[in-house]
DOSENU-427309 format. One line per 10 residues: number of its first residue (from 1); their letters; for each residue x, y, z of N, C-alpha, C. Coordinates in steps of 0.2 Angstrom, whole numbers, plus 5000, padded with zeros to 4 digits. Example, Ala and Ser with C-alpha at 12.3 -4.5 7.8 and 13.67 -1.06 7.14 Angstrom:
2
1) as) 5066 4972 5039 5062 4978 5039 5066 4984 5039  5064 4989 5035 5068 4995 5036 5064 5000 5039
***
This chain:
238
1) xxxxxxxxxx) 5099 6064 6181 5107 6063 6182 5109 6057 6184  5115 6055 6181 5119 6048 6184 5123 6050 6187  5127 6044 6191 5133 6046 6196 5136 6038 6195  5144 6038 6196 5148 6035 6195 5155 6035 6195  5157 6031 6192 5168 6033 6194 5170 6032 6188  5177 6033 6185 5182 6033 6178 5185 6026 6184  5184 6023 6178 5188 6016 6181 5193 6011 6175  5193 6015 6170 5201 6015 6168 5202 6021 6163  5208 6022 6160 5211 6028 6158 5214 6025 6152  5214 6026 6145 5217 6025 6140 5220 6030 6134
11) xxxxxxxxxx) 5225 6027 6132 5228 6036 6129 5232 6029 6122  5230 6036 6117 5235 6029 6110 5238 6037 6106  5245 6035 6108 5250 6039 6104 5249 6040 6099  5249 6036 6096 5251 6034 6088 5244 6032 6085  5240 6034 6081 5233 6034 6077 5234 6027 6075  5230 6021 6078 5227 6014 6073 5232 6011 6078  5236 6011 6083 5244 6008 6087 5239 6005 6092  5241 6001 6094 5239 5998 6103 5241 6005 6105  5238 6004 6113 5241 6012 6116 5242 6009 6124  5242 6011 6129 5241 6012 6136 5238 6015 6140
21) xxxxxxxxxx) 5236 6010 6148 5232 6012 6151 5237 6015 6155  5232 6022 6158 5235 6026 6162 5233 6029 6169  5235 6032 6174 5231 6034 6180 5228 6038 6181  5229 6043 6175 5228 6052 6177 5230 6052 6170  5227 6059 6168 5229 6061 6160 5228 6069 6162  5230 6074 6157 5228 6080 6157 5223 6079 6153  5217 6084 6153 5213 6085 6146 5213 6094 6144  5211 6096 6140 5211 6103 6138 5207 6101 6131  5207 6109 6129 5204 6110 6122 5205 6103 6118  5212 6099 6116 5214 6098 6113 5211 6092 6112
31) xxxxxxxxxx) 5208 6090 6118 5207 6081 6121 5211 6079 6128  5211 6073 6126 5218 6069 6129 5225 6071 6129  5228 6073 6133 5235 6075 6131 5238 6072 6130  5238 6070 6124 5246 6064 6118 5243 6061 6116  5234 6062 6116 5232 6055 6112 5230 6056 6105  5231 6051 6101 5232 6052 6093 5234 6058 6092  5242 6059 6094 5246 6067 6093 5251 6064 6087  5252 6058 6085 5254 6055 6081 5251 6051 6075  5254 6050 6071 5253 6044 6064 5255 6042 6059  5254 6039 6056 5258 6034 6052 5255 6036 6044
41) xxxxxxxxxx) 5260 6039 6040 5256 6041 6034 5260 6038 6027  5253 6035 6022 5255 6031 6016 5260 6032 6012  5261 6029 6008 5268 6032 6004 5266 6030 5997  5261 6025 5995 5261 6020 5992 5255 6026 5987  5257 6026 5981 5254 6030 5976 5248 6032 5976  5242 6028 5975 5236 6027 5976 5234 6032 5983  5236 6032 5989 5234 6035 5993 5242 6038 6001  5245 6042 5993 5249 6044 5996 5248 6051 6001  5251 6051 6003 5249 6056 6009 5243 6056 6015  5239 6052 6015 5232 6051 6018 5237 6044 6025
51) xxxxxxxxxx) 5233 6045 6031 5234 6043 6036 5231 6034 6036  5239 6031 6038 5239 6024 6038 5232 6021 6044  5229 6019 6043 5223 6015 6048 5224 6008 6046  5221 6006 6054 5218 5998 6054 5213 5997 6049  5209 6000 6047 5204 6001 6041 5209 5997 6034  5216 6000 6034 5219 5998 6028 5224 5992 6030  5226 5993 6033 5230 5986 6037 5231 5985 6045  5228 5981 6046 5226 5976 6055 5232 5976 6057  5238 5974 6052 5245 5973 6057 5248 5980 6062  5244 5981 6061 5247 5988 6065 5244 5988 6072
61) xxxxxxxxxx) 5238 5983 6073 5237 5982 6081 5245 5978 6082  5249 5976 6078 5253 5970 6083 5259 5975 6087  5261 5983 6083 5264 5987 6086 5261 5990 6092  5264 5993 6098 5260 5996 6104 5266 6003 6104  5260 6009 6105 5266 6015 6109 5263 6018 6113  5269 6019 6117 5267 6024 6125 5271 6027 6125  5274 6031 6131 5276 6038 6131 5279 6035 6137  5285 6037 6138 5290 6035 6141 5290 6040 6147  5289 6045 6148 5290 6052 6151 5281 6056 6150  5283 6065 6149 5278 6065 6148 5273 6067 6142
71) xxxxxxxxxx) 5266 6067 6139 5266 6064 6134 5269 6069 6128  5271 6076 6132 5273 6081 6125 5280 6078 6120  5283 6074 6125 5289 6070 6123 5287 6065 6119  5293 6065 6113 5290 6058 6106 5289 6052 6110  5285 6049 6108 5281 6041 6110 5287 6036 6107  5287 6030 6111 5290 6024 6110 5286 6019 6105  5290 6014 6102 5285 6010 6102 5289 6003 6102  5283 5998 6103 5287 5993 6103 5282 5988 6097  5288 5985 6094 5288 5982 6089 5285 5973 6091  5281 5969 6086 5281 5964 6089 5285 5958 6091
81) xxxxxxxxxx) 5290 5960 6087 5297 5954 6090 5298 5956 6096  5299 5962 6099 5299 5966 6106 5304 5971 6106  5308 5970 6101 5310 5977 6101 5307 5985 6102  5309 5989 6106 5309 5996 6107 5314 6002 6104  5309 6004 6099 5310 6010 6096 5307 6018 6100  5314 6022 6098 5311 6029 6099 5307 6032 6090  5301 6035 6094 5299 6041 6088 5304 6044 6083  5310 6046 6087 5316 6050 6083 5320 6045 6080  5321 6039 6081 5327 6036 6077 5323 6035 6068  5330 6039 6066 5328 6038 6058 5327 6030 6055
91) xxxxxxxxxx) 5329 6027 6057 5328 6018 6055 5321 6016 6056  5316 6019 6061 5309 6019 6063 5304 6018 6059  5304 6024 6052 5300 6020 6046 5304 6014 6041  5308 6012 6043 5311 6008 6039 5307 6000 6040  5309 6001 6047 5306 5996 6052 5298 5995 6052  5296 6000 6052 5289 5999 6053 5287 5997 6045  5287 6000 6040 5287 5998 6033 5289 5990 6031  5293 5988 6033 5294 5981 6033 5291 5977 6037  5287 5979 6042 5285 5973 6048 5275 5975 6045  5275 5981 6041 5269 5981 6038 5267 5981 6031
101) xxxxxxxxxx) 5274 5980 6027 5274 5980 6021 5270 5986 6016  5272 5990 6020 5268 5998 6016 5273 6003 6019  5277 6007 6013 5280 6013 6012 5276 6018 6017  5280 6021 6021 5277 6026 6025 5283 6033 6028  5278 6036 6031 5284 6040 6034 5278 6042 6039  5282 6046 6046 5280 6049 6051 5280 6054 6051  5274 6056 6054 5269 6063 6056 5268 6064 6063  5271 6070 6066 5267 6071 6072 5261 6077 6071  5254 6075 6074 5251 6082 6072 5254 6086 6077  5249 6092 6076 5248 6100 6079 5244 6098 6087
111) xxxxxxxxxx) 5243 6094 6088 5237 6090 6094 5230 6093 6092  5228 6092 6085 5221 6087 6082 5222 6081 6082  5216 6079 6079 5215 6072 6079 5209 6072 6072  5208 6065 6069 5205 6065 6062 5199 6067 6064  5196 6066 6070 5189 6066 6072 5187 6073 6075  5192 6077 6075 5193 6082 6080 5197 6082 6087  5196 6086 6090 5200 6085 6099 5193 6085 6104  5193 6079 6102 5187 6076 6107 5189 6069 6110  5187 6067 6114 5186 6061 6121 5183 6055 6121  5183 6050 6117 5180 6045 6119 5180 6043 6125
121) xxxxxxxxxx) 5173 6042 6125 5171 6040 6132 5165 6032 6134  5166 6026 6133 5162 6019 6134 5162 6018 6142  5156 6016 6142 5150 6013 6148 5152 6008 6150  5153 6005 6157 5156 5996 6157 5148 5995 6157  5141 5998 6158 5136 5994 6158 5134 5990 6152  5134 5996 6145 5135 5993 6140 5138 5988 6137  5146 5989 6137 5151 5982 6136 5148 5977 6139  5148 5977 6145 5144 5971 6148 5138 5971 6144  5132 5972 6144 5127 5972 6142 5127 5970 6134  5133 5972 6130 5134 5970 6122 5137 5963 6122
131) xxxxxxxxxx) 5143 5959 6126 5143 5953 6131 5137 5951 6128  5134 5949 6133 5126 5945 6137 5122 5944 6130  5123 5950 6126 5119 5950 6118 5123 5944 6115  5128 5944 6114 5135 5943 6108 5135 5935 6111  5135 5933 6117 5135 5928 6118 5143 5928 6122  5147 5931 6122 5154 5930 6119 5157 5938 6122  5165 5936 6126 5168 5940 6128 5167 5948 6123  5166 5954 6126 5169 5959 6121 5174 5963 6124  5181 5961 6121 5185 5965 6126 5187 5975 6124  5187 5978 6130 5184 5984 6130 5190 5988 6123
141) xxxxxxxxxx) 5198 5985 6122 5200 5988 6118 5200 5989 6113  5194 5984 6112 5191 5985 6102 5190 5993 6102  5186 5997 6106 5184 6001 6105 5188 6007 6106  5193 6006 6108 5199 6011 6110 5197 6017 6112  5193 6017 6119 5193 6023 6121 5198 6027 6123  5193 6032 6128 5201 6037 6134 5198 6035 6139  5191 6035 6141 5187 6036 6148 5184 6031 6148  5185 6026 6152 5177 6020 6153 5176 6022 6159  5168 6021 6162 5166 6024 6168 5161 6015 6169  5159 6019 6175 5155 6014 6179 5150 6019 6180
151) xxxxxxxxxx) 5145 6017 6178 5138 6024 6178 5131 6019 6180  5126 6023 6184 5121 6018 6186 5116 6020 6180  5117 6023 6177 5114 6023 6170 5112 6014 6166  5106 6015 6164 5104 6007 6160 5108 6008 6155  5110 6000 6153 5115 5999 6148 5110 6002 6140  5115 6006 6137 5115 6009 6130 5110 6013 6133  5110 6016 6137 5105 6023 6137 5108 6028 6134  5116 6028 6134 5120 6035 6129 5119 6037 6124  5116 6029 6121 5111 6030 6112 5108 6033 6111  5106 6038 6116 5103 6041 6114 5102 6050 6118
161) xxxxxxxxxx) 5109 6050 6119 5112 6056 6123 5112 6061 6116  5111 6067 6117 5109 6071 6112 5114 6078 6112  5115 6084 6108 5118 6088 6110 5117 6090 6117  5123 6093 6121 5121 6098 6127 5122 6092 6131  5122 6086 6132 5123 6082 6136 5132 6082 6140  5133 6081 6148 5139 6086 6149 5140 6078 6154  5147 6076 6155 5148 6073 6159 5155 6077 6166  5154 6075 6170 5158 6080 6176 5162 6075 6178  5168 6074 6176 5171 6070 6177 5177 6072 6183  5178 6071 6190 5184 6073 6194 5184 6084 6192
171) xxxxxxxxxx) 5188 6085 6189 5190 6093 6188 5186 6093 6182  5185 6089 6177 5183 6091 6170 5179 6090 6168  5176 6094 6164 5168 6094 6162 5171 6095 6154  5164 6088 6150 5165 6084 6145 5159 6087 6144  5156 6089 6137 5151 6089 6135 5149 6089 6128  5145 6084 6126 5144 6084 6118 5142 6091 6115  5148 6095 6110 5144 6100 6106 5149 6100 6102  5147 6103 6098 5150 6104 6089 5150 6098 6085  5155 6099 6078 5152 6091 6075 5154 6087 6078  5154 6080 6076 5156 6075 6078 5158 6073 6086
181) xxxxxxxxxx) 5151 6075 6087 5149 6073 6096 5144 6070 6097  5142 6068 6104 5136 6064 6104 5137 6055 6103  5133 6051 6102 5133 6044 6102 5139 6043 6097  5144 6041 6098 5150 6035 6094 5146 6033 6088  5146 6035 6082 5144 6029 6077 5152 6026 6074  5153 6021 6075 5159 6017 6073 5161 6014 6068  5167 6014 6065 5170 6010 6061 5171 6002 6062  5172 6002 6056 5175 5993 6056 5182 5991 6059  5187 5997 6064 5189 5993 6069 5187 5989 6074  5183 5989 6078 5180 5986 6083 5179 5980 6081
191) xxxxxxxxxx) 5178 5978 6075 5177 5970 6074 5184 5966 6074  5189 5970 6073 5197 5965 6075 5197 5966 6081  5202 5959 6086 5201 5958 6090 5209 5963 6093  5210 5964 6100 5213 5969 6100 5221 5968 6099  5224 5964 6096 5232 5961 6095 5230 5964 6085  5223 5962 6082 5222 5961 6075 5224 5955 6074  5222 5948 6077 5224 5943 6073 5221 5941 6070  5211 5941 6073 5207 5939 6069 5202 5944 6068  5196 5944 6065 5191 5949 6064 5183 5945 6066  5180 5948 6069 5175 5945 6070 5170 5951 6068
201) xxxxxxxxxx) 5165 5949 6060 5163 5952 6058 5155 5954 6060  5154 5949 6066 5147 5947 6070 5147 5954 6075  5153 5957 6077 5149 5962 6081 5147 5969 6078  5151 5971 6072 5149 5975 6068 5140 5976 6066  5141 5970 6063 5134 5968 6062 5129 5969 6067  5130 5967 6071 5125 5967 6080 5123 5975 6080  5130 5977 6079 5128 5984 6083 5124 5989 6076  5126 5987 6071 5123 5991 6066 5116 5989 6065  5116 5983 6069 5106 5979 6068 5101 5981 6073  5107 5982 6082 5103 5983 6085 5103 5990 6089
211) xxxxxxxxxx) 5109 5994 6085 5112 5998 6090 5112 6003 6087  5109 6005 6078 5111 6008 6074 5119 6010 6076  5122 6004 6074 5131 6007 6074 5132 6011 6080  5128 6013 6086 5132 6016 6093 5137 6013 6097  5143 6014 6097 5144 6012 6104 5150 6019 6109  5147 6021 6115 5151 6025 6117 5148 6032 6115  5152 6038 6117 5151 6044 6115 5158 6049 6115  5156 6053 6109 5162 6057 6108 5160 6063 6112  5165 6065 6115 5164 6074 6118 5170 6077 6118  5167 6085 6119 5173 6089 6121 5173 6091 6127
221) xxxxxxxxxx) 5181 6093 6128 5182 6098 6134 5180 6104 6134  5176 6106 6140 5173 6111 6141 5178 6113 6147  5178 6111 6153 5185 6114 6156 5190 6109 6157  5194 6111 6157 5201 6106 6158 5202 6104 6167  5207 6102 6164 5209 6098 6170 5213 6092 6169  5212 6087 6174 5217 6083 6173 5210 6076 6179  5211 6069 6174 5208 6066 6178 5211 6060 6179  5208 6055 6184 5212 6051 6187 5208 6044 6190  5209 6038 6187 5207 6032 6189 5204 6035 6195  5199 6032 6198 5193 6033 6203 5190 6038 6205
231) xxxxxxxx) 5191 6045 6199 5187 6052 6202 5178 6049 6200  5175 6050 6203 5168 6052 6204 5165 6056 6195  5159 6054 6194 5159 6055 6188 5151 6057 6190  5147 6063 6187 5141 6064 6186 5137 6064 6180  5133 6062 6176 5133 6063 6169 5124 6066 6171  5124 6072 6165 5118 6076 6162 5116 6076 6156  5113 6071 6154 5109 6068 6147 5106 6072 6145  5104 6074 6139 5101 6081 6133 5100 6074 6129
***
């Protein structure tokens, strides 16, 4: 068993958006409470109806949404010239269409998520330890988790966390089961840098060479609760 603390808290309203750090969040069945409860969906013929990503356009890191209240409440966002928008104003895909140049409209889901209603959770031993590799800063947003912990666990030992593995975070117990749980195999977000201005294609590469694509782990809640920057963190590896 390791032991350790949540030592930051991140939540992303709006699917592929910049999001915010937070101090406490709920968690339940569903995950995160607000996170990726939104999206931005194509319009453009070819892949009409399927959900806008960074995958298909980077400029969508230059947008950020938060939640102004709490997060059952439609999300804000703020545009890169600095303007603030609400969720509700009809002018909203207009704006965002133009500043991304792709036809869209908005989506709030049901609180799934594409990957399911599961929790990302990154290791500050690894980030650090992928650093030290990389030669070169990795800033932890690439990876857009909810939960970064400080765990006396050796860096990337999570690589190889297997089903049944349960993390005791503060009230909530996280544990990898069902699909799409266990070690993070990542996409090609991580290699944009967290604004999307540039792409560095070297860390994708690194992790798929040395890390078979791991970083982080996906889990579910197993009980709910609510957690909070500095709760005490226990983790039981399978």
């Amino acid at each position: 068993m390791f032991s350790g603390a949540v030592t930051q808290l991140h939540r992303w309203p709006v699917k592929s958006l910049r999001g915010e750090q937070v101090g406490a969040a709920r968690f339940d069945d569903r995950g995160m409470a607000g996170d990726r409860a939104h999206a931005l969906i194509d319009l453009r013929p070819k892949r009409a109806g399927n959900v806008l990503t960074v995958r298909q356009n980077q400029e969508l890191l230059s947008w950020r949404s938060t939640y102004r209240g709490a997060p059952e409440e439609p999300p804000i966002l703020h545009a890169p010239d600095g303007t603030v928008w609400s969720w509700t104003d009809p002018a909203l895909p207009t704006a965002l269409g133009e500043s991304l140049g792709v036809p869209l409209e908005l989506r709030t889901a049901d609180g799934g998520q594409d990957r399911g209603p599961t929790v990302l959770v990154t290791i500050e031993a690894s980030r650090a330890a992928l650093a030290n590799e990389l030669g070169a800063p990795v800033e932890l947003a690439r990876f857009r988790p909810n939960l970064h912990l400080e765990l006396d666990a050796p860096a990337f030992a999570e690589e190889g966390w297997g089903a049944g593995t349960t993390l005791t975070v503060g009230e909530v117990i996280l544990e990898a089961t069902g699909p799409n749980s266990g070690p993070c195999i990542r996409c090609a977000v991580p290699s944009w840098d967290p604004a999307g201005r540039q792409r560095w294609p070297k860390l994708q590469a690194w992790l798929i060479e040395q890390h078979e694509n791991k970083f982080g782990l996906i889990m579910r809640v197993t009980r709910p609760g609510t957690v909070r920057a500095g709760d005490p963190v226990w983790a039981q590896p399978l």
